[in-house]
MARLO-24587 format. One record per residue (C-alpha): residue number from 1; residue in one letter; z, y, x. Coordinates in steps of 0.05 Angstrom, whole numbers, plus 32768, in hexadecimal, padded with zeros to 4 digits. Layout:
{site NUM,"a",{Z,Y,X}},
...
***
This chain:
{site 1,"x",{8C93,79A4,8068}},
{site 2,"x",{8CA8,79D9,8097}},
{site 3,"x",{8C90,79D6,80DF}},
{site 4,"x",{8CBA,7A04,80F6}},
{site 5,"x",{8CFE,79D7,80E4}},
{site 6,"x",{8CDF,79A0,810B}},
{site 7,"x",{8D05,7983,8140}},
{site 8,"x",{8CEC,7990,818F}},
{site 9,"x",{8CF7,7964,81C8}},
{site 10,"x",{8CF9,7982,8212}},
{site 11,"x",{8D14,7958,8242}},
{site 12,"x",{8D52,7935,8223}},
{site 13,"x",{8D63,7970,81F2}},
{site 14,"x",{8D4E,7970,81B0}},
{site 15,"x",{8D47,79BE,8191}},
{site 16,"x",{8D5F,79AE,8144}},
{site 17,"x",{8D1E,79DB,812A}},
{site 18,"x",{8D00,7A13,8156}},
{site 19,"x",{8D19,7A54,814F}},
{site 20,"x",{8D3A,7A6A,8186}},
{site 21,"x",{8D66,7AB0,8195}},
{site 22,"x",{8D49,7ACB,81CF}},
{site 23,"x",{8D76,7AF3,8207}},
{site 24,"x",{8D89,7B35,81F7}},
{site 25,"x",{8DB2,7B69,821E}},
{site 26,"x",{8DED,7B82,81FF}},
{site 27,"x",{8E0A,7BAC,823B}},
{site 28,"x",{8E51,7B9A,8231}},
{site 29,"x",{8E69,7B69,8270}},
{site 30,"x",{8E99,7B85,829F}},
{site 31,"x",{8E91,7B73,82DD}},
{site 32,"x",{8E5B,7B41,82CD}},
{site 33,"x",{8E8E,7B1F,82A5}},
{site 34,"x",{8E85,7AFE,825B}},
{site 35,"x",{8EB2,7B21,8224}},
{site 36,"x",{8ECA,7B1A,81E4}},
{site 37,"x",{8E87,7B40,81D1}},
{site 38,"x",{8E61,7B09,81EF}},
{site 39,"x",{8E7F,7AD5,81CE}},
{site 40,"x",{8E7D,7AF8,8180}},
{site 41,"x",{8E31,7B07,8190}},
{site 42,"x",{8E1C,7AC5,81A8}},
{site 43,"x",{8E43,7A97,817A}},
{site 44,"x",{8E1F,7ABB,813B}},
{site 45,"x",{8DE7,7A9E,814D}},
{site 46,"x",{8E01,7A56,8150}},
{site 47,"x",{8E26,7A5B,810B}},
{site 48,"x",{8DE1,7A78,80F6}},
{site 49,"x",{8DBB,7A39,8104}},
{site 50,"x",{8D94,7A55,8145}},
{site 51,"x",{8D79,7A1A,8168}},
{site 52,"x",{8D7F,7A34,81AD}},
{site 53,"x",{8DAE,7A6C,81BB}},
{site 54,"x",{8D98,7A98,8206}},
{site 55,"x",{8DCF,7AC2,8225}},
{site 56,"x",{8DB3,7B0B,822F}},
{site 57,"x",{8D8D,7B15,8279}},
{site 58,"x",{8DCA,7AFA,82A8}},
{site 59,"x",{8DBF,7B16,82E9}},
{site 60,"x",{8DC6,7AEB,8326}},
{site 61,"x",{8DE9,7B1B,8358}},
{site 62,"x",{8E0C,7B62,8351}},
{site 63,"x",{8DCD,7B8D,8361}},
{site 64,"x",{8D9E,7B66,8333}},
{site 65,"x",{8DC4,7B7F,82F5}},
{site 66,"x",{8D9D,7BAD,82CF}},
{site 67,"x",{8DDC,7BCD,82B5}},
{site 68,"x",{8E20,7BCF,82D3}},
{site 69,"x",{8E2D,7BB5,8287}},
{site 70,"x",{8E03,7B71,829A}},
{site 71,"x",{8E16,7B27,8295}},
{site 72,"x",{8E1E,7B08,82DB}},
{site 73,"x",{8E26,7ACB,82FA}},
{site 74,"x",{8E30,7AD4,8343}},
{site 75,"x",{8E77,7AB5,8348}},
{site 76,"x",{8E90,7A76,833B}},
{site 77,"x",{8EBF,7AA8,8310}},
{site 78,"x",{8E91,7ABA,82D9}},
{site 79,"x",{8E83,7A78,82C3}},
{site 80,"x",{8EC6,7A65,8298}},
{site 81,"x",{8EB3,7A9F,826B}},
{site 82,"x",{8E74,7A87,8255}},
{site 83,"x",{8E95,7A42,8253}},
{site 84,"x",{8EB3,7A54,8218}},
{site 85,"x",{8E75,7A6E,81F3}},
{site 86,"x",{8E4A,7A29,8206}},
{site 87,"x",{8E7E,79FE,81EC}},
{site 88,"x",{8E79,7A27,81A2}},
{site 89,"x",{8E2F,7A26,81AD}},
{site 90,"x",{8E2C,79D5,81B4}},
{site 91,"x",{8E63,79C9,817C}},
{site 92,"x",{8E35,79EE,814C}},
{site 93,"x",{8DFB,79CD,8160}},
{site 94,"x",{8DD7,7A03,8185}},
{site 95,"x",{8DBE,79F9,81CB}},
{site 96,"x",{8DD7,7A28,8202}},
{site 97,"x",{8DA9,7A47,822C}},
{site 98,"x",{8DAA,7A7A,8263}},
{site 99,"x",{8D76,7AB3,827B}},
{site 100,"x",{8D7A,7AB6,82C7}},
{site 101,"x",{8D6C,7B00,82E5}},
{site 102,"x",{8D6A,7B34,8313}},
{site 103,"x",{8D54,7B77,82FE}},
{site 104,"x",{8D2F,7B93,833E}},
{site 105,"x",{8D20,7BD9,8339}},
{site 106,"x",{8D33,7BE2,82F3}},
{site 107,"x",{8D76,7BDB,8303}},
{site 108,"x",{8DA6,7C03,8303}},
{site 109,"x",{8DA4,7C2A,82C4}},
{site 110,"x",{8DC9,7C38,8294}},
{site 111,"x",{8DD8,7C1B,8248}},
{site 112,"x",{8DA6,7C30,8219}},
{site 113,"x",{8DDB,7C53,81EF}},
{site 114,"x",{8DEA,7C7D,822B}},
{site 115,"x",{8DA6,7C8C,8233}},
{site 116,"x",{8D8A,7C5F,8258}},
{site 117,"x",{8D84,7C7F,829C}},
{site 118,"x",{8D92,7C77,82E6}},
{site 119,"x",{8DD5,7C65,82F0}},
{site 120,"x",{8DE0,7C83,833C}},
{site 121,"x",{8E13,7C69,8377}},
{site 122,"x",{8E44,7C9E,835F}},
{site 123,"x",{8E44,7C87,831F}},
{site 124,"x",{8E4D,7C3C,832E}},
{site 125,"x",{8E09,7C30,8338}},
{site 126,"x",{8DE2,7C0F,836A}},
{site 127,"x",{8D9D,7C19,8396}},
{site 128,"x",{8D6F,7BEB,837D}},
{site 129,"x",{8D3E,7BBC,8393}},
{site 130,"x",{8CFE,7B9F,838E}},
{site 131,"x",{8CBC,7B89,83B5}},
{site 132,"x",{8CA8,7BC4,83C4}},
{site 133,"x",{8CC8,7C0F,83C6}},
{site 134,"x",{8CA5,7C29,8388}},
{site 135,"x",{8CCF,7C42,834C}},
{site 136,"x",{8CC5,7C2B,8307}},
{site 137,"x",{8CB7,7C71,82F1}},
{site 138,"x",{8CC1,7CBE,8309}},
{site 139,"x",{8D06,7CC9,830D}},
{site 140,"x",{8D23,7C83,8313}},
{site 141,"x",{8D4B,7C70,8352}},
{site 142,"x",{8D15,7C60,838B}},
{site 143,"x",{8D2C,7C17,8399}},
{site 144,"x",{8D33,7BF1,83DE}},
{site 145,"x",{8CFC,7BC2,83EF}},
{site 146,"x",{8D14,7B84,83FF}},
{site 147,"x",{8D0F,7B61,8446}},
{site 148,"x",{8D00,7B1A,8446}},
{site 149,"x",{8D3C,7AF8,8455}},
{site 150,"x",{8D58,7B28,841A}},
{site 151,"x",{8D23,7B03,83EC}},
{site 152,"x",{8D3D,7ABF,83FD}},
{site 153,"x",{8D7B,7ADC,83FE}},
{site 154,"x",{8D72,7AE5,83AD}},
{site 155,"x",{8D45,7AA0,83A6}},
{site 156,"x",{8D8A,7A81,83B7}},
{site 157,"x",{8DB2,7ABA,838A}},
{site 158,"x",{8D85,7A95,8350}},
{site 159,"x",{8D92,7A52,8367}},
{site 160,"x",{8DDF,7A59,836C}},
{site 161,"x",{8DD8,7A78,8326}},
{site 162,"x",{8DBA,7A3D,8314}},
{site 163,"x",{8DEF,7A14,8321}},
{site 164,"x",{8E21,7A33,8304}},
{site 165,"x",{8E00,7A40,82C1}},
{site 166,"x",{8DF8,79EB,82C9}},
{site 167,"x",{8E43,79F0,82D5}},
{site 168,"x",{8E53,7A1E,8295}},
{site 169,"x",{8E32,79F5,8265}},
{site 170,"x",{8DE8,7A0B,8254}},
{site 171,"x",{8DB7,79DC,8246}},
{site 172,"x",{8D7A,7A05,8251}},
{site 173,"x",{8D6C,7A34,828A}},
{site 174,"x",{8D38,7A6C,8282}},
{site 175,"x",{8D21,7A9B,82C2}},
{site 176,"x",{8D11,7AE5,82AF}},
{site 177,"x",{8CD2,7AEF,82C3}},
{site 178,"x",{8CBC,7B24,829B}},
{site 179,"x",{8CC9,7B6C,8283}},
{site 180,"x",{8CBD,7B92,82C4}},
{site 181,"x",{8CF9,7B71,82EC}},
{site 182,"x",{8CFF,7B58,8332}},
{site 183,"x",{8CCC,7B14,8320}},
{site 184,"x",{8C9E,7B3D,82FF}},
{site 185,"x",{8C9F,7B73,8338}},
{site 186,"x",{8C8B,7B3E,8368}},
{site 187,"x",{8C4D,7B27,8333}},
{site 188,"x",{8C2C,7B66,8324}},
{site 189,"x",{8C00,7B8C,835A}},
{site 190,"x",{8C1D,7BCC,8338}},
{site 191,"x",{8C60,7BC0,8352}},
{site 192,"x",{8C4E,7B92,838F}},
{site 193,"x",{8C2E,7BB9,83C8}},
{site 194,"x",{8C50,7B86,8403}},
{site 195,"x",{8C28,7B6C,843B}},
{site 196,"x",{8C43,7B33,844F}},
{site 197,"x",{8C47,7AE5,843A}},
{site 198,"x",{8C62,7B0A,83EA}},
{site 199,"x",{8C31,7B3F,83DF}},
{site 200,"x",{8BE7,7B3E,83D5}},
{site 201,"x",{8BC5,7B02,83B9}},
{site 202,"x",{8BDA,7ADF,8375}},
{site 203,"x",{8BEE,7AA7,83A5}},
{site 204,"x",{8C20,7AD7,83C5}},
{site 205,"x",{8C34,7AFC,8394}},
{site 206,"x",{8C4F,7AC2,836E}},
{site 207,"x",{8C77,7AA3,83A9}},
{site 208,"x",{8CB0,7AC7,839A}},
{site 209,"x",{8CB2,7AA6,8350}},
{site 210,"x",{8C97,7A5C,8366}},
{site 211,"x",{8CDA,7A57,839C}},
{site 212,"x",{8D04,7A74,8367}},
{site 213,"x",{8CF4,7A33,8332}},
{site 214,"x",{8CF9,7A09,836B}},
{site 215,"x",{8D32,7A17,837F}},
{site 216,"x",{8D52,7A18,8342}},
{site 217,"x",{8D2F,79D5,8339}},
{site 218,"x",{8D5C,79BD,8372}},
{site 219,"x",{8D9C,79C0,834B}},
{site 220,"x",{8D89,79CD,82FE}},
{site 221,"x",{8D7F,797D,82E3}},
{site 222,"x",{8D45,7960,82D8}},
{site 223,"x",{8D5D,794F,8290}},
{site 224,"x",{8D68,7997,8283}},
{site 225,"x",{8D26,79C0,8270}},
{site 226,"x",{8D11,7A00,829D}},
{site 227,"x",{8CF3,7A41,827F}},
{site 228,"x",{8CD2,7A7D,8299}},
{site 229,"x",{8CC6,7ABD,8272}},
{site 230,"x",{8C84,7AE4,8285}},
{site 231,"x",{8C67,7B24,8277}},
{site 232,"x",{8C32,7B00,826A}},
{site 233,"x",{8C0A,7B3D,826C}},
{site 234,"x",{8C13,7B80,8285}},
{site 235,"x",{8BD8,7BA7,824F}},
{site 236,"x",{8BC0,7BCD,828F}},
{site 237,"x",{8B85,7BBD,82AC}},
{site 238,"x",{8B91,7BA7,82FB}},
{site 239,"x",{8BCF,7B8D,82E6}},
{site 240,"x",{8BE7,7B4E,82DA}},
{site 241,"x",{8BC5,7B2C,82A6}},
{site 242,"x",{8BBF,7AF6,8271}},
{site 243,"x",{8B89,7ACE,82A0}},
{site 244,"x",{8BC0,7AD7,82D2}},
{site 245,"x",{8BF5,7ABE,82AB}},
{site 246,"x",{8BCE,7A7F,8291}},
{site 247,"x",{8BCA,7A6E,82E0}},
{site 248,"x",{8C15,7A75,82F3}},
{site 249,"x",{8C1B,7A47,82BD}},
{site 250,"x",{8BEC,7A11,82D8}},
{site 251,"x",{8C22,7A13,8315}},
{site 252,"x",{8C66,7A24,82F8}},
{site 253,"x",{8C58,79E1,82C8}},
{site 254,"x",{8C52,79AF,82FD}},
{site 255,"x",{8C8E,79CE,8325}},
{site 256,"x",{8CBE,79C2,82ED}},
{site 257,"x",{8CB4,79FA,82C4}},
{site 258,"x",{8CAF,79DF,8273}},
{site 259,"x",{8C99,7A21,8255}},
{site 260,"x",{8C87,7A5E,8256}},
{site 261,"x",{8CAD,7A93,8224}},
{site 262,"x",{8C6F,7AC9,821E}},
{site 263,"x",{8C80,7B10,821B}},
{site 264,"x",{8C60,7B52,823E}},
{site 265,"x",{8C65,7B94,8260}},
{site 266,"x",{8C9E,7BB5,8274}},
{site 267,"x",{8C86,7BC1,82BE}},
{site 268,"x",{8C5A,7BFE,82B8}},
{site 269,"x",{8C6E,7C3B,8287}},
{site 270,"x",{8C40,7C60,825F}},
{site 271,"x",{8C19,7C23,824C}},
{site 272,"x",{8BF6,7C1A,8200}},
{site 273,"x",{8C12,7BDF,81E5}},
{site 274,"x",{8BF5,7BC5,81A1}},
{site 275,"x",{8C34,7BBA,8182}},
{site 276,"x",{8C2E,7B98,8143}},
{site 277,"x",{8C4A,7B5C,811E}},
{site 278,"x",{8C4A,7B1B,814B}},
{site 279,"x",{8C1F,7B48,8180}},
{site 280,"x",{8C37,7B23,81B5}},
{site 281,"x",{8C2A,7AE1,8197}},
{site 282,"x",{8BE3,7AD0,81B0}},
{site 283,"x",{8BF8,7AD7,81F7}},
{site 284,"x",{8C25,7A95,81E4}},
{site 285,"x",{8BF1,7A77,81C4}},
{site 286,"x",{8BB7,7A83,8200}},
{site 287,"x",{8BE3,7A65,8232}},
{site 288,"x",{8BFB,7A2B,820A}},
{site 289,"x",{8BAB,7A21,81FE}},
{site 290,"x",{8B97,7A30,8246}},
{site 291,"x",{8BD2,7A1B,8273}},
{site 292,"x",{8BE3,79DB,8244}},
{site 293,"x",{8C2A,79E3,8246}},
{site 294,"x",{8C62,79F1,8215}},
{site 295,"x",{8C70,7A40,81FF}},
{site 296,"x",{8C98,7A6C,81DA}},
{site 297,"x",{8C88,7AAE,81A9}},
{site 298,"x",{8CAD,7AE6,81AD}},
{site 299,"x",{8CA1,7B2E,8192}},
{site 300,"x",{8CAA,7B50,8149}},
{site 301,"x",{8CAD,7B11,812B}},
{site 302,"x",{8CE0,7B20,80F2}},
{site 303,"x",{8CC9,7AF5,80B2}},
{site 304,"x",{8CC8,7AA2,80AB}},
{site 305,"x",{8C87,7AA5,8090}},
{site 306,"x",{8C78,7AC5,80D2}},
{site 307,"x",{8CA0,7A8E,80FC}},
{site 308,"x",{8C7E,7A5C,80D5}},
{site 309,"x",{8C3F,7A6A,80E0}},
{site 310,"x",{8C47,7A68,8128}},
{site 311,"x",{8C61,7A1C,8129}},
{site 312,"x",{8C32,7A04,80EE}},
{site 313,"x",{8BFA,7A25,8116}},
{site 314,"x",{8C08,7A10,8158}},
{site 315,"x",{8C02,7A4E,817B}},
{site 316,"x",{8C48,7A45,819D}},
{site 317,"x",{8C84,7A0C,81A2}},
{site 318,"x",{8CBF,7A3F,819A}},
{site 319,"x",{8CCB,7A7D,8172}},
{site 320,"x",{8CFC,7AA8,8194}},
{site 321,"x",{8D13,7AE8,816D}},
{site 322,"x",{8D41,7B25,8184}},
{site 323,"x",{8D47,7B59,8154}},
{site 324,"x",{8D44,7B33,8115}},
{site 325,"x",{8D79,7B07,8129}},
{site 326,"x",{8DA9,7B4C,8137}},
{site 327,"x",{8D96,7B5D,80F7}},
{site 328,"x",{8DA7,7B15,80D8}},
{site 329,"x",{8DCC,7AEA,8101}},
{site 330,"x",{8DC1,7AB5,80CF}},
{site 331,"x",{8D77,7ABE,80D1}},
{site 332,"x",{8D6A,7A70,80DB}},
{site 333,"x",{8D90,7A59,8098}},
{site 334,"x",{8D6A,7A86,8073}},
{site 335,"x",{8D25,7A80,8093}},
{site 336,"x",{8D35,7A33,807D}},
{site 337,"x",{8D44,7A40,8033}},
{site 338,"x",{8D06,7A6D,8036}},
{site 339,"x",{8CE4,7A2F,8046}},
{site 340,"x",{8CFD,79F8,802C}},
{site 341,"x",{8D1C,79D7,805F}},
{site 342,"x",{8D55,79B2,8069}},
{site 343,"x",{8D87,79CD,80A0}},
{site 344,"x",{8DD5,79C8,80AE}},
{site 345,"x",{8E0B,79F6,809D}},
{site 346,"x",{8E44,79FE,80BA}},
{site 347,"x",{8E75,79E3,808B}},
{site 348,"x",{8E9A,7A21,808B}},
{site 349,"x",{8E60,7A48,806B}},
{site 350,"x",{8E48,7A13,8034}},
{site 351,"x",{8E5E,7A27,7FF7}},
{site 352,"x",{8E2E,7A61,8006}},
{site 353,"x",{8DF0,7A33,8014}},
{site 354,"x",{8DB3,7A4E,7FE9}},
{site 355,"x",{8DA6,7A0F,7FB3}},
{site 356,"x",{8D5E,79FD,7FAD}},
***
């Protein structure tokens, strides 16, 4: 029997099996604002049997877009558009979920297709910000380093996200933590030189995060599960680190946090990553093991032998893929065939169904 078609129960959802797409950016929102784009990309996924279904990294206020391409939600505006995709979502039996985000000082730039580079004020760009006033690399935009009533300022940009993606229809919330934006910024010494009550000790440096999830907390329901995405390590030495990572998890858990979706890097350049098939699947597995809370597997996994394992193994609760499910929307109905297991069709696409 396959483990990875088993059912999962967080909070008062139940997944349908656990392979989940995980948010990607498609740099194609104007204004912040959902699209027909959106809505093609996204419900692919749900007619392709994804349990979960993330919206790309939705940034919770103008500045924290890392494109001017992003998804928002700042205004009560933006939510009707993404209405529309939740509802398809649900009817096809895929859960809706949202990233939460704000870029820090990574944003700014441009689509990759347009190279991927600062996008400045005269081009319809932005000064960016971040803990401290340290650029991501030579020759990106120096950003702004925030004051602290600018930080809470953002805590409630997440919060009033929050409620709106509650208001919109998804059913599962995830904060970006990871990938060198603002949250990681705040983590990792190599981006965090501040002074004061957010800078310095681990116990600072994760304030920023810990009144982010609770006050999100505040208005996300407490029937409705909470996710954070880490970088759970940054593969530089001084940096943040797995040990790290297993501790935020220790306190993220009890403040409503139900797990932890384990990537790395993306906040320090140059770095020698060993990137291989499932590399960054151990770093779910530690923290599960360590921390003793529920996590997710993300990174070149791209076979359902591969996504088996995981489950069967229990080195992770969730498999979330990116790449192979652009390459095969449909990845979930044939990862089940692969594996003899039984899962839905949409009705429209039976007579197709593989027979066993």
């Amino acid at each position: 029997m396959s483990q990875l078609f088993t059912p999962l129960q967080i909070r008062s959802l139940t997944l349908r099996h656990r392979l989940v797409v995980s948010p990607m950016c498609q740099y194609s929102a104007t204004d912040g604002y959902a699209g027909d784009w959106h809505f093609a990309h996204l419900a692919a996924f749900a007619v392709g049997g994804a349990a979960v279904v993330f919206t790309e990294a939705t940034a919770v206020n103008p500045e924290g877009r890392i494109s001017p391409q992003d998804l928002g939600l700042w205004t009560d505006d933006q939510i009707a558009p993404l209405q529309r995709i939740t509802s398809f979502l649900a009817e096809h039996g895929a859960i809706p979920g949202i990233q939460l985000a704000h870029a820090g000082r990574k944003a700014s730039t441009s689509a990759p297709w347009l190279g991927d580079k600062p996008v400045t004020k005269e081009d319809g760009g932005w000064t960016p910000v971040a803990p401290s006033a340290v650029p991501f690399r030579e020759g990106n935009l120096i950003p702004s380093e925030l004051t602290i009533a600018q930080i809470k300022g953002i805590v409630q940009d997440f919060q009033d996200a929050a409620r709106r993606a509650l208001a919109a229809g998804f059913r599962i919330l995830e904060i970006h933590g990871a990938h060198g934006y603002l949250i990681t910024e705040f983590l990792s010494p190599f981006s965090n030189h501040r002074r004061d009550e957010y800078g310095g000790s681990f116990e600072n440096r994760t304030q920023f995060l810990l009144e982010i999830i609770d006050a999100i907390r505040q208005v996300w329901p407490t029937e409705l599960p909470l996710f954070l995405r880490i970088s759970a390590t940054e593969w530089k030495e001084g940096g943040w680190s797995e040990a790290d990572s297993v501790a935020l998890a220790k306190i993220v858990g009890p403040r409503g946090v139900d797990l932890i979706d384990c990537s790395s890097g993306g906040n320090v350049p140059g770095v020698k990553i060993p990137i291989v098939p499932m590399y960054q699947t151990p770093l779910a597995e530690h923290i599960k093991k360590e921390a003793g809370i529920m996590t997710g597997a993300v990174g070149l996994i791209t076979t359902s032998a591969e996504a088996e394992s995981i489950i069967a193994d229990g080195r992770a609760d969730l498999v979330f893929m990116a790449r192979e499910m652009l390459r095969d929307p449909h990845f979930p109905l044939r990862a089940a065939h692969e594996l003899s297991a039984d899962i839905t069709w949409p009705k429209q696409y039976e007579r197709a169904k593989w027979k066993k």
